[in-house]
C-alpha positions in Angstrom: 167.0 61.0 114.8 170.3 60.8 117.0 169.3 57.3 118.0 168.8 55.9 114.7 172.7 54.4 113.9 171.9 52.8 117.4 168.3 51.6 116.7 169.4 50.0 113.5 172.5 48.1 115.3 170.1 46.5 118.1 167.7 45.6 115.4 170.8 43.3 114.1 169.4 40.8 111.3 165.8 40.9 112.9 165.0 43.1 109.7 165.2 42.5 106.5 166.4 45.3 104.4 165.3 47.3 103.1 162.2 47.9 105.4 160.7 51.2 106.8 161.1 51.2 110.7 159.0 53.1 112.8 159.7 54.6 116.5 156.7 54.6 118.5 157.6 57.0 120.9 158.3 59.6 118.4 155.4 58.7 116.6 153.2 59.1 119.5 155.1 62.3 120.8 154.3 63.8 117.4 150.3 62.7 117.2 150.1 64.6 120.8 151.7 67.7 119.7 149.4 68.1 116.7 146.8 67.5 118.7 147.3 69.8 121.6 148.4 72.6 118.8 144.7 72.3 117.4 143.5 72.1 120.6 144.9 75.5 121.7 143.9 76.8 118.7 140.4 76.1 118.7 140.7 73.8 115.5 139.4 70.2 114.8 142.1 68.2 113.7 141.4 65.4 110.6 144.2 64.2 109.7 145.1 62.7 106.6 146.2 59.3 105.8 147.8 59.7 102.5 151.1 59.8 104.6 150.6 56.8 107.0 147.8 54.1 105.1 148.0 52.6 108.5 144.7 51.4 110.1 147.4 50.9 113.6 148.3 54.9 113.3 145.1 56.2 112.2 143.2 54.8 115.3 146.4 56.0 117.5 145.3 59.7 116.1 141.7 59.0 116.7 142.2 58.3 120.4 144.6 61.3 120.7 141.4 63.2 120.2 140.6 63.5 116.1 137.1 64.0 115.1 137.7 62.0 111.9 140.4 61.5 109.0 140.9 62.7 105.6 141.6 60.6 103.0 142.9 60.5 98.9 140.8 58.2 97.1 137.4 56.3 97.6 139.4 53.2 98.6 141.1 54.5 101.7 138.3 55.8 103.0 136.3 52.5 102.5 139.5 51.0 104.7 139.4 53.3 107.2 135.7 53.2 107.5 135.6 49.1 107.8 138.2 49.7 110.5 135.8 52.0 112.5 136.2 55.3 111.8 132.7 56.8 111.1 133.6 60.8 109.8 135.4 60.8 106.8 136.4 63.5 104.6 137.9 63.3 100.8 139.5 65.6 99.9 139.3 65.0 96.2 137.7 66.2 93.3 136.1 62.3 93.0 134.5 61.8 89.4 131.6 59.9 90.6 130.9 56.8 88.0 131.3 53.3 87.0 131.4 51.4 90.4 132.8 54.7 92.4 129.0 55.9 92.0 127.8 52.7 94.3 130.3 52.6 96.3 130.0 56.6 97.4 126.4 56.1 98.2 127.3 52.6 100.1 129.8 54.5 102.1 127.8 57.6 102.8 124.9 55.1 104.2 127.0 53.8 106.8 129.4 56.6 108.0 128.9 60.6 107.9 131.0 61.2 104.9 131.7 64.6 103.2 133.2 64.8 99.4 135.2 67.7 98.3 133.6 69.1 95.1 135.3 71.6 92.8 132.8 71.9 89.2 129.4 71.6 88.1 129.4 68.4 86.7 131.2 66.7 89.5 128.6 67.5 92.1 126.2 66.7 89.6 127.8 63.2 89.0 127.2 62.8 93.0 123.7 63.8 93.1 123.0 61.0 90.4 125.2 58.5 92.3 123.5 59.5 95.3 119.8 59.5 93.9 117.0 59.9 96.6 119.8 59.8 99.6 121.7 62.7 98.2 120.9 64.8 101.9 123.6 61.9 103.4 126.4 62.7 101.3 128.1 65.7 102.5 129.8 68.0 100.0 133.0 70.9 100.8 133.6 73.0 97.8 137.6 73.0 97.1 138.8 76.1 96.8 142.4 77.6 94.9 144.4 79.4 97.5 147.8 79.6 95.5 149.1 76.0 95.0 147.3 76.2 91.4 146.6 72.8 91.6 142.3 72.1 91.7 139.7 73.9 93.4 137.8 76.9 92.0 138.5 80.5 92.3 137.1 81.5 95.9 134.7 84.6 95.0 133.1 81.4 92.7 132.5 79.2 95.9 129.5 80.8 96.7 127.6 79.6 93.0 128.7 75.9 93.5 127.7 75.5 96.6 123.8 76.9 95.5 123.9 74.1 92.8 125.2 71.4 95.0 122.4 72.0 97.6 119.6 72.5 94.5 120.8 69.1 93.8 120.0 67.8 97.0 123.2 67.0 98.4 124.5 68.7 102.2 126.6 71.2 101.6 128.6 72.1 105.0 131.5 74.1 103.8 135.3 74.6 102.2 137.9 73.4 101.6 141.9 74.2 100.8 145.3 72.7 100.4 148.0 75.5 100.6 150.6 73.3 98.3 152.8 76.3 97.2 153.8 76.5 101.5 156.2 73.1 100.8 159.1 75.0 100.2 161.7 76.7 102.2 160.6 80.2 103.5 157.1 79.9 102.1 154.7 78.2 104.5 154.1 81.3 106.3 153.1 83.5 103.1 151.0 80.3 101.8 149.2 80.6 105.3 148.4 84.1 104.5 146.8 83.4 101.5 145.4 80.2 102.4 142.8 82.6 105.1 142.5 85.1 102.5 141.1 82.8 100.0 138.8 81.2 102.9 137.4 84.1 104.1 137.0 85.4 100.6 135.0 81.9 100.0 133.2 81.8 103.4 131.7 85.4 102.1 130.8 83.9 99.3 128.6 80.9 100.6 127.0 83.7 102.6 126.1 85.9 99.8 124.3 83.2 98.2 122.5 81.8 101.9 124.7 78.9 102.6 126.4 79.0 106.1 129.8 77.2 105.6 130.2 74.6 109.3 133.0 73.3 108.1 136.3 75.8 106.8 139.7 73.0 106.6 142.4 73.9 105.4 146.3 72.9 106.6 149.2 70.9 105.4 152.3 69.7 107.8 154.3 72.6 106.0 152.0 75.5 107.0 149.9 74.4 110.6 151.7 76.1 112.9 151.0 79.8 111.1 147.2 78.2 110.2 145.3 79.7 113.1 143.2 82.3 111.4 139.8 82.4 113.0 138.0 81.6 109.8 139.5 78.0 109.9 137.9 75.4 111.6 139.8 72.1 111.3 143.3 71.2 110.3 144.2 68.4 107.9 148.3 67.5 108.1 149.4 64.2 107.1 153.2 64.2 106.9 153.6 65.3 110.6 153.1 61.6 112.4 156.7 60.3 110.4 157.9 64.0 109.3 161.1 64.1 106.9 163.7 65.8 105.8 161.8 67.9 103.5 160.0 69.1 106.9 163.1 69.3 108.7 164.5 71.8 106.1 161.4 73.9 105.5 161.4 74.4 109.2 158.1 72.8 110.6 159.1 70.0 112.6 163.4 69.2 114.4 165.0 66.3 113.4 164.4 64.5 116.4 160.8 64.7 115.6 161.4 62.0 112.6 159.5 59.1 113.5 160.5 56.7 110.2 163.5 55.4 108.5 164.3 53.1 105.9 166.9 50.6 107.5 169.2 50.0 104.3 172.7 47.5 103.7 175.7 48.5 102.0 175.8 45.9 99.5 179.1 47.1 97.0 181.6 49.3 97.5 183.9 49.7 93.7 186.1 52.8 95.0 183.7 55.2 93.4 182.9 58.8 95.2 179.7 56.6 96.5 178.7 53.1 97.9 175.6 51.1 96.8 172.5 50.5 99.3 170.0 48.0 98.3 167.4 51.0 98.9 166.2 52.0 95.3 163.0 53.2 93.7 161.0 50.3 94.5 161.7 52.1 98.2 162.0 55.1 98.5 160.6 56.1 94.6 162.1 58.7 92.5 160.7 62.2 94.3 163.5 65.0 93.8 166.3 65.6 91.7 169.9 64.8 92.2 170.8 68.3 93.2 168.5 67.5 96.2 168.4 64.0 96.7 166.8 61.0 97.3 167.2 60.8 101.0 169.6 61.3 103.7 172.4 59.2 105.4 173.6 61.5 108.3 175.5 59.1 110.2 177.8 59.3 107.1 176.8 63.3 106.1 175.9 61.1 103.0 173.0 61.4 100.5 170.9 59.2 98.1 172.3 61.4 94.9 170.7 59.1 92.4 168.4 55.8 92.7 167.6 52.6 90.6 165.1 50.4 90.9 167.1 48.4 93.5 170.5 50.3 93.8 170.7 53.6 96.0 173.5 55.6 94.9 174.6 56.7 98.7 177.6 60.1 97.9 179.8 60.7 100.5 182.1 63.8 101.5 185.7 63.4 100.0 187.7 61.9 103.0 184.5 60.9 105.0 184.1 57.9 106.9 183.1 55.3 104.1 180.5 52.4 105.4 181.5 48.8 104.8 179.7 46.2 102.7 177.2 44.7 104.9 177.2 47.7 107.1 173.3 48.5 107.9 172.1 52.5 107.5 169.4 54.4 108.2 168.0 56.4 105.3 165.9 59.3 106.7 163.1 59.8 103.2 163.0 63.4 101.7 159.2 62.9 101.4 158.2 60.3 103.3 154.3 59.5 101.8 155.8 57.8 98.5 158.2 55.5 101.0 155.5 54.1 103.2 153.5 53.4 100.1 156.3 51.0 99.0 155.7 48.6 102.2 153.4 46.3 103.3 154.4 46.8 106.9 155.7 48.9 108.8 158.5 47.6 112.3 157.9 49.5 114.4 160.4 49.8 117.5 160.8 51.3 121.1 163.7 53.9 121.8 166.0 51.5 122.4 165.9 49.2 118.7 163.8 46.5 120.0 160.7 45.6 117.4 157.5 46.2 119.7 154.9 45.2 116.9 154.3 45.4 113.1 151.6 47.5 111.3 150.2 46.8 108.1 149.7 49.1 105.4 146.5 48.7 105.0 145.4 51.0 102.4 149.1 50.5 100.2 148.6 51.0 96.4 144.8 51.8 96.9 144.8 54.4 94.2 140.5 54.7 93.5 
């Protein structure tokens, strides 16, 4: 992140803001470390694309070593399987009908995908959509580790996964997102509950004669204290960009942020702040003014409060104040949202000169 001031100067008026920009190296340097992480661990690494959408990053993943990718909704994993990735999982409670019920058993004739399930009447929404090829489709029960979010309790894990494989689909294990670990000081403890509620959910699926192959679990906040011998893959997303949300919590340095949104100065009135032409339409309207928007640290400034095109940039009383026309490098409090914004992503090499342009492939695909 050091470099960034420098990287947006050589990029000069080659970029028009505001524009995410991308450094490969760090990108890359981050893909390896994940990978060798689940490597030494004995873990399968999917990641998830929720964070990226990037057919270019998913495939750099893939190569690292992968065995497949995780994805939100229906639609990304359609993109990511025309792009070639054949072992999909997503994670999502999907509510199979309408079009989603052709699609599903389209996609899970071509490609060995597995659907996270998390009630009765969405597995047996799957096993109609499915019909006579329900055996292809492969099902993970979600289970509630904490974040309170979906997924059933994980003593009942054990009962959906009998009536999912009654119904003929292929059940082949859990699943878990420990969302309550995003905080400062809490991935660890969400880490500990996130095993206690798999193992409690593996022992489940046992009582009632269903071995569980697959146990994922993982988020960029909690990997590194995810090695618990019950877990079998990993599934971070935010890790490839990182941000300053995963700088504070602790998981990643600052060096390790691949992405920032290059930004202008565009009015300066006198006011305790400048104006950016970085707003919700970039970097949308996650956090709260106490926390921000996104940082400026080239300035020690932050994004205290967005429109849909102005960034509100607040700067320390008698701080260096950036001049209209002066180019910045926003670093995203949660990058996902950002990347979403874009159609593109620059991408550039350590030293600020653009080395290719990747599309957003799956942007806005929300089902």
């Amino acid at each position: 992140m050091r470099d960034f001031p420098r990287q947006l100067r050589a990029l000069g008026t080659s970029v028009s803001t505001p524009a995410p920009v991308v450094v490969r190296d760090v990108l890359i340097a981050n893909v390896e470390r994940m990978q060798a992480f689940a490597d030494g661990h004995g873990k399968r690494l999917r990641p998830h694309v929720k964070t990226h959408k990037s057919v270019a990053i998913g495939r750099i993943q893939l190569e690292a070593g992968a065995i497949g990718l995780t994805a939100g909704t229906l639609a990304e994993a359609e993109i990511f399987a025309d792009a070639g990735c054949d072992d999909i999982l997503l994670a999502y409670p999907v509510w199979a009908v309408g079009t989603k019920a052709d699609r599903i058993r389209a996609l899970a004739g071509r490609i060995r995908l597995t659907v996270g399930v998390e009630s009765v009447g969405a597995v047996d929404r799957l096993a109609e959509a499915m019909g006579d090829a329900a055996g292809s489709l492969g099902i993970v029960v979600e289970i509630d580790c904490g974040a309170r979010r979906s997924g059933v309790q994980p003593h009942e894990a054990g009962a959906l996964a009998v009536h999912a494989r009654a119904a003929g689909l292929d059940v082949r294990g859990i699943y878990t997102y420990p969302g309550q670990g995003g905080t400062v000081g809490a991935p660890e403890g969400a880490a500990i509950e996130q095993a206690d509620a798999l193992r409690a959910a593996v022992a489940s699926l046992a009582e009632h004669g269903v071995e569980a192959t697959i146990v994922s679990a993982g988020s960029t906040p909690t990997f590194q204290f995810s090695t618990d011998p019950v877990i079998t893959e990993l599934r971070p997303g935010e890790y490839v960009f990182n941000d300053w949300d995963n700088v504070r919590i602790g998981d990643c340095t600052a060096d390790d942020i691949a992405l920032f949104v290059a930004s202008t100065v565009v009015s300066d009135q006198g006011h305790p702040h400048v104006i950016v032409d970085a707003g919700t339409k970039a970097l949308a309207r996650e956090g709260n003014p106490e926390r921000g928007y996104g940082q400026v640290p080239s300035h020690d400034g932050c994004l205290r409060s967005l429109n849909e095109y102005h960034g509100y940039l607040a700067l320390p009383e008698g701080g260096e104040r950036p001049a209209i026309g002066e180019p910045v490098a926003i670093v995203p409090h949660h990058v996902c949202p950002v990347v979403n914004s874009f159609e593109e992503l620059v991408v550039i090499d350590a030293d600020g000169t653009i080395v290719d342009r990747w599309q957003v492939d799956a942007r806005a695909q929300l089902n």
